[in-house]
C-alpha positions, 0 to 999 in steps of 0.5 A: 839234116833232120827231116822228121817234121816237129811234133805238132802243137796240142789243143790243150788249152783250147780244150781247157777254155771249152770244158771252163764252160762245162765245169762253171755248170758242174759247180753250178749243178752241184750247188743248186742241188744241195750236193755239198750241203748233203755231204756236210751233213754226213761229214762227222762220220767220216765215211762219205756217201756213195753215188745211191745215197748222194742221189737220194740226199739230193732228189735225184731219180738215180745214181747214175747222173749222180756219179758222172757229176760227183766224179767230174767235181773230184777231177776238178778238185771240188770232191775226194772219191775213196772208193765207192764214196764221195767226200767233201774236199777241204777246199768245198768244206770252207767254200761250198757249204752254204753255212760256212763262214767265208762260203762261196756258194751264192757268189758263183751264182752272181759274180759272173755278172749277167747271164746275157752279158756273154753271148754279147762280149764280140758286140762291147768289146767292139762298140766299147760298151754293154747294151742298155739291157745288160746294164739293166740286168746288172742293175737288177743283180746287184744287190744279190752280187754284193751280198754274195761277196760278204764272207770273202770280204769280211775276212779281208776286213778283218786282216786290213784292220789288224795290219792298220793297227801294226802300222799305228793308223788305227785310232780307238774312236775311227771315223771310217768312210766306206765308199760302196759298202755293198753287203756291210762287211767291211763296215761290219768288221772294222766295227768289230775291231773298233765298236766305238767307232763310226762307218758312213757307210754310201752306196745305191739305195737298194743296197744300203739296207744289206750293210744296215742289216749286217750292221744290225745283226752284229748288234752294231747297227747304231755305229753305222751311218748310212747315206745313198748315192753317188759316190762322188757326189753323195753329201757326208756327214764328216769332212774328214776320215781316219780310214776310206775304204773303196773295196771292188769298186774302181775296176767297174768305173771308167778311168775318169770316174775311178781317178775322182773317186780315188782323188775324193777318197784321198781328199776325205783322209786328209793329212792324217788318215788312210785309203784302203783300196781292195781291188784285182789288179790287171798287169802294167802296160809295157814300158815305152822301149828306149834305148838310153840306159838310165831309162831300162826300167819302168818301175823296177821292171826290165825294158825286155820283161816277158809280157806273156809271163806277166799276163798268165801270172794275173790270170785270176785279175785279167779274167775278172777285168774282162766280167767288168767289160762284159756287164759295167762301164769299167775294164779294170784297173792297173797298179800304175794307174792306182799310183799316178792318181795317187800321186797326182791328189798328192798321195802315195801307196805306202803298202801293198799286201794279200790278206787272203789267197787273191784279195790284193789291198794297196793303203795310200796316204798323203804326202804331207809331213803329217802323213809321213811321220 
């Protein structure tokens, strides 16, 4: 018989949760420091810049500090060192830069939410809800959040408009509705796609001017039409839409709240249009277990599916279900859900796909023969 007493499990992914903490600041550092940008700067040569040089493109006293940040950047795959220089990764060249296109700089600063809303997670998930005063604080961030996920979207844009045109939902004359156009960017680029159709673009009033700005930047400002309110109940100018855009905004609603608004969604598509629904999606609740054999399987997934499995796999999606619960009213949504309301407004999801690495869309449309020819 074996005595030996089995390897004891490691704290690893204890420790990994901890420095998450330590590498969010590291990001953040370097961001406010102009790291990235000063490493930009000096990209056409090829030939990087040593610790002594980034610290003096950054203001910093020394190069010391300055090496213990870049290094801790290299390991977290955000810098590339090739010996004594530091160089900027393909990764923190399309995203870090402050000047590129699908930059990602302002949106690590905003998207975690309200700074307050952390330290007080233990206290919402007990009461259900955050204090009155990080609902404050979000209110506050809001529209620096949703301008800072404009390039991400854009692109998302971009590809859902390419695809409506693939499946023939893409008349030349669209009349959109963008239910939360935060930062302009969908409305933007739809535009883009179509400059002789029509955005009715709702959200909150002070974030409006963001997407009339970005419309107007792009010379398309007199195609869009914007209108502040709730989303359920702002008054359109239109009754009907060929495409209804709700983009990250079901998973910071409560389930009742989202549900009416995808039902409002589908209703002003009507027969013929679509509803483009941009969202992280958290993983399906486990099926009922049963034991009859035609009842196995919910969904094409296994009565003994590992739900561990599921979870780690939606990471990304769980991670920024929990920022809802942190700081909004929402915890996220669930593709079964998505389809349950669907079906009950008498729709259905007819796509699914990823346009960008993480940035899942789901299109839904009625049932009626119109929609299904």
């Amino acid at each position: 018989m074996n005595t030996a007493s089995a390897t004891p499990v490691g704290p690893a992914p204890v420790w990994d949760v901890i420095n998450g903490f330590t590498s969010y600041w590291a990001l953040s550092a370097a961001l406010d420091l102009g790291l990235f940008d000063a490493l930009a700067e000096e990209a056409g040569c090829g030939a990087g810049l040593d610790a002594g040089q980034l610290a003096a493109a950054v203001g910093a006293v020394g190069p010391g500090p300055v090496t213990v940040l870049a290094e801790t950047l290299v390991a977290l795959d955000l810098l590339d060192a090739v010996g004594d220089r530091f160089r900027l990764t393909p990764v923190a060249e399309r995203y870090l830069v402050s000047t590129a296109p699908a930059s990602m700089a302002a949106l690590v600063r905003y998207s975690p939410g309200p700074p307050a809303a952390w330290p007080g997670l233990a206290d919402t998930v007990r009461t259900g809800g955050p204090e009155p005063s990080v609902t404050a604080d979000l209110n506050a961030l809001y529209p620096a959040l949703v301008g800072a996920t404009g390039p991400t979207q854009a692109g998302v844009a971009t590809a859902v408009a390419a695809e409506l045109e693939r499946r023939g939902w893409w008349p030349k004359q669209p009349t959109v509705v963008d239910l939360g156009c935060g930062s302009g960017a969908w409305a933007t680029a739809l535009l883009r796609a179509r400059p002789d159709g029509t955005v009715i673009a709702v959200d909150r009033p002070d974030v409006l001017p963001l997407a009339e700005r970005a419309a107007g930047d792009a010379g398309l400002g007199d195609r869009v039409v914007p209108v502040a309110g709730d989303y359920l109940d702002a008054v359109l100018p239109v009754a009907s839409a060929d495409v209804v855009v709700l983009a990250h905004v079901l998973r910071a609603e409560p389930a009742d709240r989202a549900r009416r608004l995808l039902t409002r969604a589908i209703e002003l598509a009507g027969a013929g249009g679509v509803v483009v629904v941009a969202d992280y999606w958290r993983p399906d609740p486990p099926p009922a277990r049963r034991h009859d054999v035609s009842a196995r399987e919910d969904d094409g997934r296994a009565e003994d599916e590992d739900r561990g499995a599921l979870c780690r796999a939606a990471r990304h999606e769980l991670l920024l279900s929990l920022t809802m619960l942190a700081s909004t009213a929402g915890l996220g949504v669930t593709a079964a859900e998505l389809r349950a309301w669907a079906e009950a407004a008498g729709a259905e999801v007819v796509g699914s796909f990823e346009p960008v690495p993480r940035q899942h869309v789901r299109l839904i449309r009625s049932r009626t023969p119109e929609a299904l020819s």
